[in-house]
C-alpha positions as CSV (number, residue, x, y, z in Angstrom):
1,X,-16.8,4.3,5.5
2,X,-13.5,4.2,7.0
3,X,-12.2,5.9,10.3
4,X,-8.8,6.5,12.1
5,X,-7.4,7.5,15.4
6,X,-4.1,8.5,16.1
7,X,-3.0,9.1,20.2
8,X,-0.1,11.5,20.6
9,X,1.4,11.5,24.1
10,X,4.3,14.2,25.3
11,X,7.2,13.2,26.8
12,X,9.1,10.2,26.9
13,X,7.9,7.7,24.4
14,X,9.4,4.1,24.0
15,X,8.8,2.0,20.7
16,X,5.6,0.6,20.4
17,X,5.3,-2.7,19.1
18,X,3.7,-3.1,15.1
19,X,0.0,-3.5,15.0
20,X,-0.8,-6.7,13.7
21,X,-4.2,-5.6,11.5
22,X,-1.9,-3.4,9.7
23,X,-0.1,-5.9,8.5
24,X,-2.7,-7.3,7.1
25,X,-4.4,-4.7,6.0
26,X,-0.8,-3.7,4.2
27,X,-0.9,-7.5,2.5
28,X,-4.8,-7.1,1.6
29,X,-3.8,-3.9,-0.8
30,X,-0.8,-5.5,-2.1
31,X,-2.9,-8.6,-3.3
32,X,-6.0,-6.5,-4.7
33,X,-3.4,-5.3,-6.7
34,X,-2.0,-7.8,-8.1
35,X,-5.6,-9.5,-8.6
36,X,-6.1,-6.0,-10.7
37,X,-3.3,-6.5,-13.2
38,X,-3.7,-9.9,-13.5
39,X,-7.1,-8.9,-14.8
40,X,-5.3,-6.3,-16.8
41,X,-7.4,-3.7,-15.1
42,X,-4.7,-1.3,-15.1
43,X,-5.5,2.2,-13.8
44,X,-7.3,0.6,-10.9
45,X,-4.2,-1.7,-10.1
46,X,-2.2,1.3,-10.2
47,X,-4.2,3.0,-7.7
48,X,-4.5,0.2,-5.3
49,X,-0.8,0.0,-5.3
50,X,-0.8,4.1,-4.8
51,X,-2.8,3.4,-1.7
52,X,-0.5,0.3,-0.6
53,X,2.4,3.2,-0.6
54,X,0.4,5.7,1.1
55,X,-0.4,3.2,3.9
56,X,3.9,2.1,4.3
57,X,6.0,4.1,3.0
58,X,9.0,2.2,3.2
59,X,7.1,-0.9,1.8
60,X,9.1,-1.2,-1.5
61,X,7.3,-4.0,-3.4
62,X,5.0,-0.9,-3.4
63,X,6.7,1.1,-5.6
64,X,7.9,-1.9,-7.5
65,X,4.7,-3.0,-8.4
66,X,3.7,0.5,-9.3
67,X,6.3,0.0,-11.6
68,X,5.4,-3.4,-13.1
69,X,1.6,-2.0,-13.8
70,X,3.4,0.6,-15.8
71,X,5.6,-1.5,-18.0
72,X,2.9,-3.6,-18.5
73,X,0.4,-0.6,-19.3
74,X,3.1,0.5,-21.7
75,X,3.0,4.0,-19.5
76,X,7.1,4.3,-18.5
77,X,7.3,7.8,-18.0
């Protein structure tokens, strides 16, 4: 079971510095998948990498390794 908080204040908001668990958290997906295709489990790769680019966004070995599990599925829409 997982849960998540989000605080939104009003007003004037400076930057707030990165959290460092989501970092890790970030690498911890992006490892599982790889771990996945190199086990040539491929649809489960593919979704771990999903949830990798749900989680950032503007992480782009996300979408890069979504890419790779495809090529290597032999799925290249």
């Amino acid at each position: 079971m997982a849960s998540q908080t989000r605080t939104i204040r009003a007003g004037d908001n400076g930057p707030v510095p990165p959290d460092p668990a989501e970092k890790q958290r970030v690498m911890r997906w992006n490892n599982y998948g790889i771990a996945l295709l190199d086990a040539q489990q491929y649809a489960a790769s593919s979704r771990a990498f999903e949830r990798l680019a749900a989680l950032r966004p503007d992480y782009a070995d996300a979408y890069t390794n979504l890419a790779i599990v495809q090529i290597q599925w032999q799925r290249i829409r």
